[in-house]
N, C-alpha and C positions, 0 to 999 in steps of 0.2 A: 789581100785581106785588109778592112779598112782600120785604121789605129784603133785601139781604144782603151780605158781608163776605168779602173773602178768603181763604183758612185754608189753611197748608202743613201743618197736620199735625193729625192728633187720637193726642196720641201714650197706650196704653192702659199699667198696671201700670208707675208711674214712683212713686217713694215717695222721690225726693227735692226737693220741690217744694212741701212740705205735711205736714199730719199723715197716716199711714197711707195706703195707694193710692188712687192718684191718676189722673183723667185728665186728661192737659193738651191744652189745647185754644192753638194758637200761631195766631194773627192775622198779615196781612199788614201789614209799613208800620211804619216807626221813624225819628222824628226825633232820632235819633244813630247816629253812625254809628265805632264802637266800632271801634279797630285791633286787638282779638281776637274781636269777636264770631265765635260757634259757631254760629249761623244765619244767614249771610249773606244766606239766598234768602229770609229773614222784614223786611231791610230796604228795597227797594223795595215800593212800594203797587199796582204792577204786576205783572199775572202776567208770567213768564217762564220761559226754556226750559235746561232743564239738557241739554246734549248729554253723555253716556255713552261716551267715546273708545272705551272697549276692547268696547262693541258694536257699533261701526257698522261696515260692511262697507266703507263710499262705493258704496252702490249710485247713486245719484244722483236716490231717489224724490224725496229733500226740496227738493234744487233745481229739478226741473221743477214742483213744487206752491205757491215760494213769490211770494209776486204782484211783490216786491221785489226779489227778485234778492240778498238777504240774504245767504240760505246760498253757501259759497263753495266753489268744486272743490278735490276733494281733490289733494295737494302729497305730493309724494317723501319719506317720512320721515327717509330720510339725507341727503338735500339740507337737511330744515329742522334736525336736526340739527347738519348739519358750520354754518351759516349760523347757530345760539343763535336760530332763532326759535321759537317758541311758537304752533302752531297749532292755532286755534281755528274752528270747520266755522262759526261764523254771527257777520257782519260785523253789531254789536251798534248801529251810527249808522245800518245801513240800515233795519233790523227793526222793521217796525211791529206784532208779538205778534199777527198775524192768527189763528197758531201751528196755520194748514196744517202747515206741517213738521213738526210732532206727529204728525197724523192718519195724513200718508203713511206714516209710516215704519214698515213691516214688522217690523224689529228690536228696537222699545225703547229705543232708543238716545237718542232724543229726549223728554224728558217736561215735562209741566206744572208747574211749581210755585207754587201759587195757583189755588184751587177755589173759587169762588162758593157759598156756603153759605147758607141762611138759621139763622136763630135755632133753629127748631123743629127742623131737621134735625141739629142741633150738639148740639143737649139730647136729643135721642133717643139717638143715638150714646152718648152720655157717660150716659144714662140705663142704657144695655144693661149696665153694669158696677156698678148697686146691686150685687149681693153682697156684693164685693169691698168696696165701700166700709164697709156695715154690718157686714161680719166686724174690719173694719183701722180705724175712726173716719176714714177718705180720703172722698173727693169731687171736684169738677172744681176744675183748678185753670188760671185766664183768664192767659195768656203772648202771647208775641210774638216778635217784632215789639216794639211796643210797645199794652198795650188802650187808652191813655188818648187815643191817636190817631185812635181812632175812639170817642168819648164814648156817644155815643146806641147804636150796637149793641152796646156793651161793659154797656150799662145794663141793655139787655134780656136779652143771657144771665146775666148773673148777678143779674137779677131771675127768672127764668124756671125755674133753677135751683133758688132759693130757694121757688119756688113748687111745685117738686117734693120738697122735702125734702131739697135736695143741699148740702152743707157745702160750701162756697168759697173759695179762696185768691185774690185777684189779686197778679199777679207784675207789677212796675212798676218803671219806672227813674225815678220821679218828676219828671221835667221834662212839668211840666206845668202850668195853670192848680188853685190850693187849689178850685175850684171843680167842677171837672171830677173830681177825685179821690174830692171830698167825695160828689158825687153818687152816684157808685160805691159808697162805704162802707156806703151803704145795705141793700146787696147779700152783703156782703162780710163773711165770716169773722175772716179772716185775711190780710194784707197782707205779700205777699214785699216786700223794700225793696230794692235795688241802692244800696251807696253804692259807688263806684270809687276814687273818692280826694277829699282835704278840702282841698285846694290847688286855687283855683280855674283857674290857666294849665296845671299839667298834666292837670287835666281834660278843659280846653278843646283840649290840643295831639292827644290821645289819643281822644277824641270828638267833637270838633265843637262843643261847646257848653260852655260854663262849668257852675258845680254849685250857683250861687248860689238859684238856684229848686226844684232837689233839695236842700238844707240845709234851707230856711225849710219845704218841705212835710216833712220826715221829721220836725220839733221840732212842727207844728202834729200829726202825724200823735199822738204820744206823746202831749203835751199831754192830747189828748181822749182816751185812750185804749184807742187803737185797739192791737189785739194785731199786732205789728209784730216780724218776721222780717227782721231785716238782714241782707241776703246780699252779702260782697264777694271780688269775681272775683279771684285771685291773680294779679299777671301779671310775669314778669321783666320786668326794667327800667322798670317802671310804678308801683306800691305794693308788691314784695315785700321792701324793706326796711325793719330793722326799726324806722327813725323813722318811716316810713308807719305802720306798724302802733299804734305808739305815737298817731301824731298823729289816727288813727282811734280807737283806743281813748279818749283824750280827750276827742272831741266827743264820742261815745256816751253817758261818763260823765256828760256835762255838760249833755245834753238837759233839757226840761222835763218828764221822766216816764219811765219805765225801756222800751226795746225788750225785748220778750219772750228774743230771742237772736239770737247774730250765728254767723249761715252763713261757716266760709272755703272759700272754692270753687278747689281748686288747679287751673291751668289746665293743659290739654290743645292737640290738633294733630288731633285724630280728624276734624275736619271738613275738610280741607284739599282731599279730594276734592270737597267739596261748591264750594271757589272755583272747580278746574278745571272744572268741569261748567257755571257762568256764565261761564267764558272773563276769570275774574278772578286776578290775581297776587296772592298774601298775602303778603307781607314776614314773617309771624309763623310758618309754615307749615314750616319748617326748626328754628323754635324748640321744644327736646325739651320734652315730657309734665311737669310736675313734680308730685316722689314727696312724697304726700300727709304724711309721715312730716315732711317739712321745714317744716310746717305746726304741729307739737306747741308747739315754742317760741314763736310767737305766740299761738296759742289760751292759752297759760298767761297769755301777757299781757293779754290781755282780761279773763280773768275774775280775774288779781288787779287789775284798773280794777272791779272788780263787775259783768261784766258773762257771762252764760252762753253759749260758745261752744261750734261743732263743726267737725268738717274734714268736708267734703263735704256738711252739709245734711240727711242723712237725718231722714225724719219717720215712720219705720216702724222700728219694734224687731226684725221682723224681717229685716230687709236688712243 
């Protein structure tokens, strides 16, 4: 049976991820767990099920289909209203992702997210959009989730790729073994970096892990190299002040070899549907859109540190 990996998304004509159009190809599974991440259904390694409120009718296919008794009968909406509760159609300690209650359901309301893929199917996909690529200098570019959490199938698309003549970015938050990265680079174009912040406790408070192993691999990455796209995510109350920016700008300068350019990526809320839909609360999800414009004054900061910055990432001239 041929390997494969779970994929929420092969998303196509995305040009801010890489040079020129791009597809990006997003993996299941991430060992951080980010309090703004924009893909939340890319951080478990498990498929699971997004319920779509404003299409379900409650007919009640998905409860007589499920083996668990998961799915939960529908409730008075001005009762859970006047009551501040939050209801959600599947009781998520019962659920064992048999994910009958997909199949049943007539409406759409129930969907998958995480599709079993193989390699070959992944590269054909992302093969069907050469034009684009060769008209824009784009190619596929390996997201997530996190790739380096899956090492071995992350090795073969973007060897396999390379074996079709396809230009590659991997997109990484670097926590990860210098080893498992290194293997990848093999493969690999162009390396998106995620730095979030250079203080290792508010890293840790805001993700889950410290940044100590994300530092040592982005200085090894320059060192040797490697054409290196720092991309760091804006977030209020996280890094968007402006001694963060500073204290980023800093270690940049002070790497062992120059990052090609630093991404500021202003954060958004656009996803927030996507937590309802896992029956997850976001805390960030109230927090407004920030206007990219507020972004000019740090970008000046970076590049009087020497270093070439943008707001938003684009790698296409024309977008």
């Amino acid at each position: 049976m041929a390997e494969t990996c779970l994929i929420t998304e092969i998303q196509r004509f995305a040009v801010n991820d890489g040079p020129g159009i791009r597809t990006n190809v997003f993996l299941k599974g991430c060992p951080l767990k980010c309090a703004w991440c924009h893909n939340p259904e890319t951080i478990s390694a498990k498929p699971q099920v997004f319920w779509k409120k404003r299409l379900c009718v409650q007919c009640g296919a998905c409860m007589d289909a499920c083996p668990t008794g998961a799915v939960q009968p529908p409730i008075d909406p001005v009762l859970s209203q006047a009551e501040g509760t939050d209801y959600y159609k599947i009781d998520l300690d019962r659920c064992d992702y048999s994910l009958s209650c997909v199949d049943a359901c007539p409406y759409g309301a129930l969907e998958i997210t995480g599709q079993a893929m193989t390699v070959e199917e992944i590269l054909d996909e992302v093969e069907s959009d050469r034009p684009f690529y060769e008209n824009s200098g784009g190619g596929m570019t390996l997201s997530g989730g996190e790739p380096t959490a899956h090492p071995a199938f992350s090795e073969k698309i973007l060897a396999g790729a390379k074996a079709r003549g396809l230009h590659t970015c991997l997109d990484t938050n670097g926590h990860c073994s210098w080893s498992v990265l290194e293997s990848l680079l093999k493969h690999t174009d162009v390396v998106l970096f995620d730095l979030k912040h250079t203080d290792p406790e508010k890293h840790k408070e805001w993700t889950g892990v410290d940044n100590a192993l994300i530092k040592e691999n982005l200085a090894l990455l320059v060192k040797n190299r490697v054409e290196t796209w720092v991309r760091i995510p804006v977030i209020p109350g996280f890094n968007d002040a402006i001694q963060d920016h500073k204290a980023a700008a800093l270690f940049l300068s002070e790497l062992p070899g120059r990052v090609a350019r630093v991404d500021l990526l202003p954060y958004h809320n656009w996803c927030q549907d996507k937590y309802g839909w896992l029956g997850q609360n976001w805390p960030l999800g109230r927090t407004e859109a920030m206007e990219p414009s507020l972004l000019e004054i740090p970008r000046e900061l970076y590049e009087m540190s020497g270093l070439e910055a943008t707001i938003g990432g684009s790698g296409f001239e024309g977008a």
